[in-house]
N, C-alpha and C positions, 0 to 999 in steps of 0.2 A: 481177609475180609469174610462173612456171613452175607455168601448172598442165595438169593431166591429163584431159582426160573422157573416162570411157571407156560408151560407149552413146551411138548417136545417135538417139536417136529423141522424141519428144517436147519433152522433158525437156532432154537433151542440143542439143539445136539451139536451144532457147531460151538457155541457158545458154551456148551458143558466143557468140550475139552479144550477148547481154547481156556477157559476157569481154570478147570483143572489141570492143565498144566503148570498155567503159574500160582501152584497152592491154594487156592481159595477155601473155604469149608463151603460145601455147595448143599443144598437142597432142591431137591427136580417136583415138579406135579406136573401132573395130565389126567387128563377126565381115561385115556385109555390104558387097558390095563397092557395089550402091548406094547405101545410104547414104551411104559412105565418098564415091563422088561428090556426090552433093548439097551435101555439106558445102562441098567443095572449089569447085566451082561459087558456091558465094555467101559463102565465107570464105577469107579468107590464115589459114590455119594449115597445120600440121604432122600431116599422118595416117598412120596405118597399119593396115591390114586386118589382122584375127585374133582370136584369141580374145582374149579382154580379162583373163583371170583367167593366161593361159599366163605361165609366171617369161620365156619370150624375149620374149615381145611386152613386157612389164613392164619389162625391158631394154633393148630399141629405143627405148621411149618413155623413157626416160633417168627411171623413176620416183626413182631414189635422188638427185637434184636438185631435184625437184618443191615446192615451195610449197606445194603439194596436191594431193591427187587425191581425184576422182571418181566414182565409181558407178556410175552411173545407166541399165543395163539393165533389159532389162524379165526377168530374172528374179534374186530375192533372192539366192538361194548365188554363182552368178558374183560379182553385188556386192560381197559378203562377202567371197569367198573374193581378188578382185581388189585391195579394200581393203588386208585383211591383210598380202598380199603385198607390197603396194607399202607399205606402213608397214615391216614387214622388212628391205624392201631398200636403206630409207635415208630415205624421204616424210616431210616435216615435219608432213605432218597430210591425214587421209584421211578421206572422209564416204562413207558409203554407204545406196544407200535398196532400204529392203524393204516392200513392199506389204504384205503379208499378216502373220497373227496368228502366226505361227510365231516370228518373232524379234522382237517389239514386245507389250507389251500391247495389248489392246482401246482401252485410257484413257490411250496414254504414243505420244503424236506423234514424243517424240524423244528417241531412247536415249543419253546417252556412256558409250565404256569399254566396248562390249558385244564381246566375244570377243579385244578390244584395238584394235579399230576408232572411234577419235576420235568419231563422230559417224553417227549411225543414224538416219535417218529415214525415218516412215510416213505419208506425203503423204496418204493415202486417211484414219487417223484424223485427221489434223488439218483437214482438209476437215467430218469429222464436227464437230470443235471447235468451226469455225467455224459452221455449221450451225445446232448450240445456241444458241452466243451470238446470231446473228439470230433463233431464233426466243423467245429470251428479251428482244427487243426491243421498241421499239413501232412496228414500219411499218419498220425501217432493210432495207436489200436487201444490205447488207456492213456487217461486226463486225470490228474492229483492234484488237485490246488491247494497251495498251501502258504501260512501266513496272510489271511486276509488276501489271497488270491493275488498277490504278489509274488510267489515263487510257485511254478508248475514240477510237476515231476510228470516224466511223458512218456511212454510205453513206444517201440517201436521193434519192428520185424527185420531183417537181413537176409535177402535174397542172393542170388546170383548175379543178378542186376545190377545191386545197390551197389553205391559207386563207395570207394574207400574199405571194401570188405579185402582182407590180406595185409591190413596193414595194422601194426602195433598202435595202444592209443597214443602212446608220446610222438608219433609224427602225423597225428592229426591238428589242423588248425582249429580249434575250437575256438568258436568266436565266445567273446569276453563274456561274463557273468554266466557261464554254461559250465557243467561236469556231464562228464559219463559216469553216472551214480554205480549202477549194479548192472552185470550181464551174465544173462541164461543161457545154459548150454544143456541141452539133452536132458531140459527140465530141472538143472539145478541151478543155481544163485549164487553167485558171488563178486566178492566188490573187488573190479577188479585194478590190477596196477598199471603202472606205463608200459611194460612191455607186453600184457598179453595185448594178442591179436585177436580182430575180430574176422568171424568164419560165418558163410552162407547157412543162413537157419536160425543164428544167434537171434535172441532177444536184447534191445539193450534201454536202460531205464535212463532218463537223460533229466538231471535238474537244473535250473537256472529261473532268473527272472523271466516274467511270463514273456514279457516286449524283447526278450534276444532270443527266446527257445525256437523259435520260426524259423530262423539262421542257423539255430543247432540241427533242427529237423530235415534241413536242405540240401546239410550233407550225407544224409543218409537216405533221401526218399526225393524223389521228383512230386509228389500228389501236391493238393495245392489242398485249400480249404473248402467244403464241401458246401456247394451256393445250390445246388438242387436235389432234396431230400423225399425219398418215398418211403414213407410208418406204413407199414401192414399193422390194425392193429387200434382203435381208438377207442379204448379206456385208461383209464388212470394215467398208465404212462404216456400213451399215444396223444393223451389230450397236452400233457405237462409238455410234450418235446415239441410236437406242432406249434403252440403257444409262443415257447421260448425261441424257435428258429423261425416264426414269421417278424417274431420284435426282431430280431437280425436282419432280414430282410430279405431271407431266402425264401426261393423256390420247393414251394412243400406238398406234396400230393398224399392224399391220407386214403388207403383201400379197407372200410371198414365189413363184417359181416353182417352185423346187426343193423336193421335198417332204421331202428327207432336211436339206438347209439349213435350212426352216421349222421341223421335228421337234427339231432341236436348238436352234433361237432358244428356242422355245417355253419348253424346260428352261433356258436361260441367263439369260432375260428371261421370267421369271413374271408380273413386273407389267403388258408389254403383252400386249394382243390379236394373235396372230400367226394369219395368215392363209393357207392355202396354195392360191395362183393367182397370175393375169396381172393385172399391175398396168393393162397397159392394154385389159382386156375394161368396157366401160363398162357391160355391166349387173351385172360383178362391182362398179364402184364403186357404185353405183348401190344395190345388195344391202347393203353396208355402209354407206350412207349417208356418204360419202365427202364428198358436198356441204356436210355440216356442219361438216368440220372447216375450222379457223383457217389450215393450212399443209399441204402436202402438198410434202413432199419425193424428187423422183426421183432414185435414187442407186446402179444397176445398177454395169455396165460397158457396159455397149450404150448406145452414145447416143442410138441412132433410137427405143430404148424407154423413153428416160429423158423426151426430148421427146414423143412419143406422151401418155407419161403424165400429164404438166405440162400440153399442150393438152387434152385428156379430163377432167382434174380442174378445170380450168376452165370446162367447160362444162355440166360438172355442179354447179358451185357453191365450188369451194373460194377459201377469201378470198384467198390467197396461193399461187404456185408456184416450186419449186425444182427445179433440173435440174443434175445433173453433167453434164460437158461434156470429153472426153478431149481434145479437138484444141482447143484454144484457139482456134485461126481462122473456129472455128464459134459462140462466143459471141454475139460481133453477130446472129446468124441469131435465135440464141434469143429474146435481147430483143426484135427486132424483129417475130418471133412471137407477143409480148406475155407470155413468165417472165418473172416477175417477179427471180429470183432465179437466177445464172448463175456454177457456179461450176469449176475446171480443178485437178487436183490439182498439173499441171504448175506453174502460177504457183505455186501452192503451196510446192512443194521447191523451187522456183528464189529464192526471197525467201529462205527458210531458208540454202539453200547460199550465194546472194550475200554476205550479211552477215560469212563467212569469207573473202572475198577484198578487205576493204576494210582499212585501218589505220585509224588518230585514234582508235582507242577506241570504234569502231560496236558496238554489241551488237545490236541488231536493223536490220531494214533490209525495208522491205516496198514493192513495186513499187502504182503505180496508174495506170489506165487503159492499159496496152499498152507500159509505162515512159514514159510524159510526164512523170513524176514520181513522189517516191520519200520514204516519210517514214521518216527514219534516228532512231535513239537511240542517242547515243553519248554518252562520259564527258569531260568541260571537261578536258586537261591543265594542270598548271602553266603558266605562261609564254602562255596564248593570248592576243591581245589583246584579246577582246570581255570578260574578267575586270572584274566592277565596273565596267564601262559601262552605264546607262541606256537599257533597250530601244530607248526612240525615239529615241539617240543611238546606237549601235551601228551602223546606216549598212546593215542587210541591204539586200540588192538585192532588184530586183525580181523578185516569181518566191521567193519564199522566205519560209517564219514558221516564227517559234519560237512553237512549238502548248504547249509544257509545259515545266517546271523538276520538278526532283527533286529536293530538296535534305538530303540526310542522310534524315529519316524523312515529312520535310513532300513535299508536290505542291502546285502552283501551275497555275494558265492564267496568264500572264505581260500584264503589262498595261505602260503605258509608263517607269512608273518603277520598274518590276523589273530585276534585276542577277541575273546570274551569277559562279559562286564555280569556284577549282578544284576539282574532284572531283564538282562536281554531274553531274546527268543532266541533256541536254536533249531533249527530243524537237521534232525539223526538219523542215517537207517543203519541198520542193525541188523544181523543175522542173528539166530539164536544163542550161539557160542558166545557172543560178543557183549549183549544186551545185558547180563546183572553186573560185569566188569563197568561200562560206560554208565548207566544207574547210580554204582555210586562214586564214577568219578563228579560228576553232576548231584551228587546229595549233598546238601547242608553240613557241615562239619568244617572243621579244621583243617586248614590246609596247612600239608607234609611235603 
């Protein structure tokens, strides 16, 4: 594909090599000419310095040939106005991402159709999204929904504690419609088999229907679902998440800085307690008894106060901590900090926008652990060969499971004599080794 991005900064540079890894013919702009080098320096593509929303720059970059284009500036209107353009001028299809509440609801991650812009995305509420969904968990540290939120994929830590650590997964009971998808060891990824053992430190990715995951979660974690929640933090995201866990019906205390920001949560969100101060003065937490609650999520735009605040609310007590994190390459730091909870809006919109640059029928596509692996849901075409083959005859490579079936209105965890039909949904994850192998067992053609 020919696509376009236009902003390099976070977002964009993630997304260049994510492209460019899997072939793409890319074109980069940015209004700076640093940037613009960086790029160059650690990618073969195609740049040009300028403004990103200009009809000549738009031109240079050949948008009216484009496969797609890009967005991804740090400010909304350029986006916007960049998008449009390039849709205008000939682009098969254009996404653009807006931060702020101006062009996205509070409660709407992701717009199509908005102003004639294909595709709008607000990385900051779905951040919030995900947010809820962990804290509507039991102990999980990352929440994947998947299949119309009928199948969860669930993130979870392995302590000394945790109970079942030392033993192989085939003599674990795994209650029904659940797998142990994928487990991390010393920062690598793999899907693992019945006899590895899981070890204090592991990571482990657990998929099933959402209604039995809770069960799955119970044997690996005592925490329970998080009913009393304190956001450091009320803009964008802090609005989106306060919003979403008072419709639940929890306990929400919001500590914001700005007094005119706070003034108006207040009126927005009547059901939480809004606060107006420093998230991280610890005898303000201290004053609100901060120590009690279940989850404290830090979710500014400064990250040195979002960790500040994760470390403070842990040492006054709180069971659980969450931190936004802008620079992804700062993640690592956090966990090793001990948040519990670590998360980059950037990964965010880059899962989103990837998922338009793949074919076979992908509808979702979500990156894990730094892309070591990638779990896609994509649609069975006619003609693939894996149609009414027997799981355990299908022949997946190693490095690969079919985590879920979708089949017309039913969901499945697939077990060994489950089959796949044309038109089903499956949901994959995939290691990099594994993923052009399972591609085209699942591509249109003749079956051998």
């Amino acid at each position: 594909m020919y696509i376009v991005v236009i902003g390099m900064g976070e977002v964009g540079r993630h997304l260049v090599r994510m492209l460019e890894h899997d072939g793409h013919d890319l074109v980069v702009v940015d209004s700076s000419h640093d940037a613009i080098r960086l790029v160059e320096d650690h990618h073969d593509v195609m740049s040009i310095t300028g403004y990103g929303a200009s009809h000549d720059i738009l031109e240079a970059a050949q948008v009216e040939r484009a496969d797609l284009v890009v967005a991804v500036t740090d400010h909304d209107e350029v986006n916007l106005i960049a998008a449009l353009a390039a849709k205008q001028l000939g682009a098969r299809r254009v996404i653009a991402r807006a931060q702020g509440n101006a062009w996205t609801s509070q409660q709407e991650g992701v717009r199509y159709g908005l102003l004639g812009v294909d595709v709008v995305i607000n990385p900051r509420v779905l951040v919030a999204q995900e947010l809820a969904r962990i804290a509507r968990s039991h102990g999980a540290v990352d929440v994947i929904d998947l299949a119309q939120d009928r199948i969860e994929l669930v993130q979870v830590n392995l302590t000394e504690e945790t109970r079942h650590v030392g033993k192989p997964l085939m003599k674990l009971n795994m209650p029904k419609d659940t797998l142990v998808a994928a487990l991390v060891r010393e920062e690598k990824l793999v899907i693992p088999g019945g006899a590895d053992v899981l070890m204090p430190g592991d990571r482990i990715y657990l998929i099933g229907k959402a209604e039995a995951l809770h069960k799955a979660e119970e044997l690996f974690t005592s925490r329970r679902e998080a009913r009393r929640i304190c956001i450091v933090g009320g803009g964008v995201v802090g609005r989106a998440l306060s919003t979403s866990l008072v419709a639940d019906g929890a306990d929400v205390l919001v500590i914001e800085q700005n007094r005119e920001v706070a003034e108006k949560l207040s009126i927005d969100v009547p059901e939480a307690t809004i606060v107006h101060g420093d998230g991280t003065d610890r005898q303000l937490l201290a004053e609100e008894e901060v120590g009690t609650y279940d989850l404290l999520c830090a979710v500014t735009s400064e990250d040195e106060v979002n960790l500040m605040a994760a470390l403070l609310a842990q040492r006054v007590g709180v069971g659980r901590t969450a931190a936004l994190v802008q620079r992804g390459d700062h993640m690592p730091i956090y966990q090793q900090l001990g948040v519990d909870i670590v998360l980059t809006p950037r990964a965010v919109a880059s899962d989103q926008i990837l998922r338009y640059c793949r074919g076979g029928g992908v509808q979702s596509l979500t990156s894990l652990e730094g892309g070591q692996a990638e779990v896609a849901e994509l649609r069975v075409p006619r003609g693939a060969r894996v149609i009414g083959v027997p799981l355990r005859r299908m022949g997946l490579p190693r490095g690969a499971l079919l985590g879920g079936i979708v089949h017309q209105d039913q969901v499945s965890i697939p077990r060994g004599d489950d089959v796949v039909e044309a038109g089903d949904t499956v949901i994959l994850l995939l290691t990099e080794t594994a993923r052009p192998i399972v591609e085209r067992m699942f591509r249109s053609g003749k079956r051998g």
